[in-house]
N, C-alpha and C positions, 0 to 999 in steps of 0.2 A: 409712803413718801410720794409727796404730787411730783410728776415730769413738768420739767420745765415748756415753756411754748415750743423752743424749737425742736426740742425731742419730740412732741406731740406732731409737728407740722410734716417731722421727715415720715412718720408713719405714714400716715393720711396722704402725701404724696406720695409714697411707693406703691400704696393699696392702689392708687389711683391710677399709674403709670401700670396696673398690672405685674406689680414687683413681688414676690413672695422675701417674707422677713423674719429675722429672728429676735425676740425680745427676753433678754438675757438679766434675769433678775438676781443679785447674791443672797442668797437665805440661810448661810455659813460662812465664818469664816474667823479665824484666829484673833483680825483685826476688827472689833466690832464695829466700826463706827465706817465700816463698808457691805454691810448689811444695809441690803435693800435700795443698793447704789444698782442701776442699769446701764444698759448698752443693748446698741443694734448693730444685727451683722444680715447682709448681703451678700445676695447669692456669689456674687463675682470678689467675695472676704473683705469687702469694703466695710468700713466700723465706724460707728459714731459714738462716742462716749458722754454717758449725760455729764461725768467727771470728768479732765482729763486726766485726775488724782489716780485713777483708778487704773489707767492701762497697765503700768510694770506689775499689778498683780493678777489680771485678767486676759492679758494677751495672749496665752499659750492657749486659753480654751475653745478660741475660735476653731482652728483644728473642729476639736471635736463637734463643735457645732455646727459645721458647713455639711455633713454627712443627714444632719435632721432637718437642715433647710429642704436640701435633695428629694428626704424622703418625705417631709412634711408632717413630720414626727414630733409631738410636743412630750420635753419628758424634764426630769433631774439629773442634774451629771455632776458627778463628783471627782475631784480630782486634789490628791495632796488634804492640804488646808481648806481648799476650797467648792463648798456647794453650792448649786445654782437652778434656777430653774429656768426652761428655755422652752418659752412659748412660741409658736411657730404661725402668723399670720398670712394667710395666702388669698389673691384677691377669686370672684368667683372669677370659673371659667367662662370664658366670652364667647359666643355664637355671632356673626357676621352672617346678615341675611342679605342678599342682592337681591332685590324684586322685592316689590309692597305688595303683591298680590295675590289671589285667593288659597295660594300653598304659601304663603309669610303667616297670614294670621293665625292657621292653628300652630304652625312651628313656633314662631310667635311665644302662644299661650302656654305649650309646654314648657319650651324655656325657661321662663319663667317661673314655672311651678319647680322646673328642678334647679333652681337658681343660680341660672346662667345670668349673668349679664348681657343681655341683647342690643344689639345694635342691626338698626334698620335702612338700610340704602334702596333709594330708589331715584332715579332722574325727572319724576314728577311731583311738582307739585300738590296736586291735588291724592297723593298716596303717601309721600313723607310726610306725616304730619302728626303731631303728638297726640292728638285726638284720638286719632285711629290706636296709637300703640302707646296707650298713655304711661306703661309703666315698663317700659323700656328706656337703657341708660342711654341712647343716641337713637336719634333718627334726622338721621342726614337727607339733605336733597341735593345729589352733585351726580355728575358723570361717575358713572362705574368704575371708567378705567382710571378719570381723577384720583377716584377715592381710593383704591389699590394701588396706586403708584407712591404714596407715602402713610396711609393707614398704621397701624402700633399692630406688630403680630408677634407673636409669643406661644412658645410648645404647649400652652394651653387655649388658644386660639382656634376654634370650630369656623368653617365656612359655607354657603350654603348658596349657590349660586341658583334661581327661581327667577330669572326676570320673564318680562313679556315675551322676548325675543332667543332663538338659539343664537344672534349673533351676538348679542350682547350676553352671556356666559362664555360664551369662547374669546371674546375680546379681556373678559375681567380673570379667565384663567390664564391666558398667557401674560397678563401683567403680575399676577401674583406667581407665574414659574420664572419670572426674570428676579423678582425680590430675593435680595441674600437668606432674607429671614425663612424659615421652612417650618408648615403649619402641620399637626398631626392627622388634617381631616379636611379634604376640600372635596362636596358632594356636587354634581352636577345632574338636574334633573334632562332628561333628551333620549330620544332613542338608539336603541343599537345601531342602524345604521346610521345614522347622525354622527354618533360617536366616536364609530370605527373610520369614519373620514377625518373628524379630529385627529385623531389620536396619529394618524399617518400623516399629518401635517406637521404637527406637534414635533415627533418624532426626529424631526430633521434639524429640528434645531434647537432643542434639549434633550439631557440623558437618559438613558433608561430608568433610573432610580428615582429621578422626579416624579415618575407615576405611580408611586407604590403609595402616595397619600392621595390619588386622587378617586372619588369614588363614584363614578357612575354608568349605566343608570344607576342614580340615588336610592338609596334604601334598601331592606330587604324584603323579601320574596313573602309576604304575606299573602299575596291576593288583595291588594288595597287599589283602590279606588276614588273613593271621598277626597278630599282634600285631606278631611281629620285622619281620614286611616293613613294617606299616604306621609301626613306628620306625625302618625305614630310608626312606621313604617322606618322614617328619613331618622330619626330618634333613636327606634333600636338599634341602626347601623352607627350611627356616633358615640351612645354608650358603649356598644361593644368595641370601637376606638379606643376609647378615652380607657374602658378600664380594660383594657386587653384582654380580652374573653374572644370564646367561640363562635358566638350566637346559636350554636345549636340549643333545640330544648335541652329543661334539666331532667325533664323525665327518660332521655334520650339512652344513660346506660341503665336504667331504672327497669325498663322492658322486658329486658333478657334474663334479670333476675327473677321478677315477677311470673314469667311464665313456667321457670320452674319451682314453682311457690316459693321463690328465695331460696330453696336449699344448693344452689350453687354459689350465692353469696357470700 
């Protein structure tokens, strides 16, 4: 059965607004001639029904479907009379890079390989520019602190502060610790003692808890150098974010068994 345009228009706008959705098809049901009727449900149990025929037999399974929005779980659910199947569309994760310059481009290119959505902020001209990052979904040329005072951020929202300048990453992290919205990951490249002056400025006029996403110095402890190493470096520290992991190696409890030829395994 074809979706009508606006059914089609509200996806396409939520993917786009960074909305994760559920698209709720009936593949059962006692009443045949509601087979293969749809509906969209939203995170916040907001429902759009391509019938409005359909709600008095379909409204109780929202319930069950705002649990596989959550988890981003595409499955079958069965309830009573009625089976369904509930695809779960979620848009990619977005990386926010502050600074066009020679640590953006390899971060940059992995992003992309692991299909982030990138977006590129820089306050010059001649560095925001599509050419340089042609297959990135933005690349803005505005103030830092502009573009973080009304920017779209969202629990899957990476940030990545690299400008020219340390005052310009201290300027764009106290705009994004005043925003309501709160991101899982804001990496700030600078040194220790750089930092630890921040950080006691910081300090005085936001909470303790605001620091527990921010991450720097950026990356982990490879021994990097290059730019490339230090965006693969910047990389492993936001994977191990996003999917909540250790970062230690895997061969890490591996050792202990190995030395005694595995027979304490």
């Amino acid at each position: 059965m074809m979706m009508n345009s606006a059914f089609l228009n509200h996806i396409q706008t939520s993917i786009h607004d960074q909305k994760t959705i559920a698209l709720l098809t009936i593949t059962n049901h006692t009443i045949t001639s509601l087979i293969g009727q749809k509906m969209i449900v939203w995170e916040n149990g907001e429902v759009y029904f391509e019938n409005q025929k359909l709600e008095p037999y379909i409204s109780n399974a929202i319930l069950h479907i705002l649990p596989l929005i959550k988890k981003k779980k595409t499955k079958t659910i069965c309830m009573n009379d009625l089976e369904c199947f509930v695809e779960i569309f979620s848009p990619s994760p977005r990386l926010i890079i502050a600074g066009a310059g020679h640590i953006c481009e390899p971060v940059y290119r992995i992003g992309i390989m692991l299909n982030f959505s990138v977006t590129i902020v820089d306050d010059r001209k001649e560095y925001a520019t599509i050419e340089r990052f042609p297959l990135a979904s933005e690349v803005v040329c505005q103030s830092y602190m502009e573009y973080f005072k009304s920017c779209m951020l969202t629990e899957d929202t990476y940030i990545l502060l690299v400008t020219r300048g340390h005052k310009h990453d201290v300027l764009s992290l106290q705009e994004l610790l005043q925003r309501n919205e709160k991101v899982p990951y804001i990496g700030m490249i600078g040194s220790r003692r750089r930092i630890s002056g921040v950080f006691e400025q910081l300090k005085e006029d936001f909470p303790d808890d605001v620091f527990d996403h921010i991450f720097t110095p950026v990356g982990l402890d490879i021994g990097a150098e290059t730019p490339s190493e230090i965006a693969i470096s910047i990389f492993s520290e936001l994977l191990m974010v996003r999917n909540n992991k250790s970062g230690n190696s895997l061969s890490k409890h591996i050792r202990s068994f190995a030395k005694l030829g595995f027979r304490g395994g």
